[in-house]
C-alpha positions in Angstrom: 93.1 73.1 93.1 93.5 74.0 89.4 91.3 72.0 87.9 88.7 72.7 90.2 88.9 76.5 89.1 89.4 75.2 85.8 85.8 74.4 86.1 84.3 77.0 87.9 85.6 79.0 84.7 83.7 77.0 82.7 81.2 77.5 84.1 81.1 80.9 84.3 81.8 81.2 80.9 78.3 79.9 80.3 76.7 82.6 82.3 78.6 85.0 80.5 79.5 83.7 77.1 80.4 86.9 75.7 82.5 88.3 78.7 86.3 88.8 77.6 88.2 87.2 80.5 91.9 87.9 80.1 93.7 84.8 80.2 97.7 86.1 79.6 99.5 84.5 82.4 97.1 83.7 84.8 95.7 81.1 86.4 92.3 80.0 86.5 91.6 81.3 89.5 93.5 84.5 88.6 91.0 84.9 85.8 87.8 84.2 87.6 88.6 86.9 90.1 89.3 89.4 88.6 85.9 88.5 86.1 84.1 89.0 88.8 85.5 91.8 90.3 85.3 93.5 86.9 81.7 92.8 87.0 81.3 94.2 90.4 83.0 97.3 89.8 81.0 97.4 86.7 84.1 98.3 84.0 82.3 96.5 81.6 79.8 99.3 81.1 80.2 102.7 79.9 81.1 105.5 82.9 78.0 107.1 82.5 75.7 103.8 82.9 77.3 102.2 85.7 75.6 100.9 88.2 77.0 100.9 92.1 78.6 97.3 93.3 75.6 96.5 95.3 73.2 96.8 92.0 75.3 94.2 90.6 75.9 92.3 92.8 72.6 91.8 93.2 72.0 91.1 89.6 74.8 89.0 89.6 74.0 86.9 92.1 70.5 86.5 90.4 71.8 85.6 87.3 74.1 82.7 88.8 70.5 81.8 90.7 68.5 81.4 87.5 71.5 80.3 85.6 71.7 75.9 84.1 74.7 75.3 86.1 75.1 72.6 88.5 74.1 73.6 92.1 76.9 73.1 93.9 78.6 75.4 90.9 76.3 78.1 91.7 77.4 78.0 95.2 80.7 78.5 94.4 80.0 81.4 92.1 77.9 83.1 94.6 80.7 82.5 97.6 83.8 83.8 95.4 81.0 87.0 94.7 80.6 87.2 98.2 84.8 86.9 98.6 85.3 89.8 96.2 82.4 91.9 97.7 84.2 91.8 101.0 87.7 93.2 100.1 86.4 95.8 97.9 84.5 96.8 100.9 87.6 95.8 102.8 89.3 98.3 100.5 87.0 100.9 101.1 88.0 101.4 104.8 91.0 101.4 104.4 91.0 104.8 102.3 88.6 106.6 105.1 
């Protein structure tokens, strides 16, 4: 199972080439989730200019679309989006 998040990574590395993914003790998989949940959340972005999770997901989703990765890569990419989108929301009820 490692090695196939090894490559997921990879690849999403070269959607976001200059995304610092913190790597410290962590798995692959570690790593890729919480990427993508950064990106979600949008903590990459100043307060003031951050867009809601849905905005970004959307745009994320589009960019893994439109992306040079293989196709069965982009799948992946767009499922463990969809994962992460559904225990933040998850998360939301939870505090109601």
């Amino acid at each position: 199972m490692s090695v196939y998040f090894d490559s997921l990574l990879a690849e999403y590395r070269t959607i976001w080439n200059n995304r610092a993914l913190e790597a410290i003790g962590k798995n692959s998989e570690e790593i890729l989730m919480e990427a993508i949940k950064r990106e979600l959340l949008d903590e990459n972005s100043h307060p003031r200019i951050r867009k809601n999770r849905y905005e970004k997901y959307y745009t994320a989703v589009k960019r893994v679309v439109n992306s040079k990765i293989s196709q069965e890569a982009k799948l992946q990419l767009i499922e463990a989006h969809n994962q992460i989108m559904e225990e933040l929301n998850e998360d939301d009820k939870g505090r109601v």
